[in-house]
C-alpha angles and dihedrals in degrees: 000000000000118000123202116202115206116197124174127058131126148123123319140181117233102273096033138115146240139174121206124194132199122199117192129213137194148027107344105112091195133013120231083205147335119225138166124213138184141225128196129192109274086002126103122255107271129202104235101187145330143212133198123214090254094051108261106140136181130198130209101241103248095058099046123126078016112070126032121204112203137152152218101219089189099056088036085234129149127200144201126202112191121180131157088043116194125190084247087073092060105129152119107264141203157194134226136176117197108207089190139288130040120340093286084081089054125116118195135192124233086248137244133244110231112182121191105191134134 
């Protein structure tokens, strides 16, 4: 069973910044890919931003040229760098690894509260 720790999250003032990290654990010997997603309250989950093994990433639109997904494939690690936060961005995120194929093959974290608030 593969096992993805999030670490984080916090409070944050609008215009701030915040870094979240997801370390993954287990039996899985390469990623598919690495994502992050969010959840607010009464809003469905939405993917933020994802990264392949080689590099290739995508952004959901309203966070781009403000967060930046990357990732450690040695430590089978994955990062968001989230700066220019806005209280729109208030959400519970998380982390998934794909290790191929359909969702069977998907990992999630346990998630991570981010608040942007003054």
């Amino acid at each position: 069973q593969v096992q993805l720790v999030e670490s984080g999250g916090g409070l944050v003032q609008p215009g701030g910044s915040l870094r979240l990290s997801c370390a993954a654990s287990g039996s899985i010997f390469s990623f598919n890919y690495m994502a992050w997603y969010r959840q607010a309250p009464g809003k469905q989950r939405e993917l933020v931003a994802i990264i392949t093994r080689g590099g290739v990433t995508n952004y959901k639109d309203s966070v781009k040229g403000r967060f930046t997904i990357s990732r450690d494939n040695a430590k089978n690690a994955v990062y968001l760098q989230m700066n220019t936060l806005k209280s729109e961005d208030t959400a519970v995120y998380y982390c998934k690894v794909n290790a191929g194929g359909d969702s069977r093959n998907d990992y999630w974290g346990q998630g991570t509260q981010v608040t942007v608030s003054s």
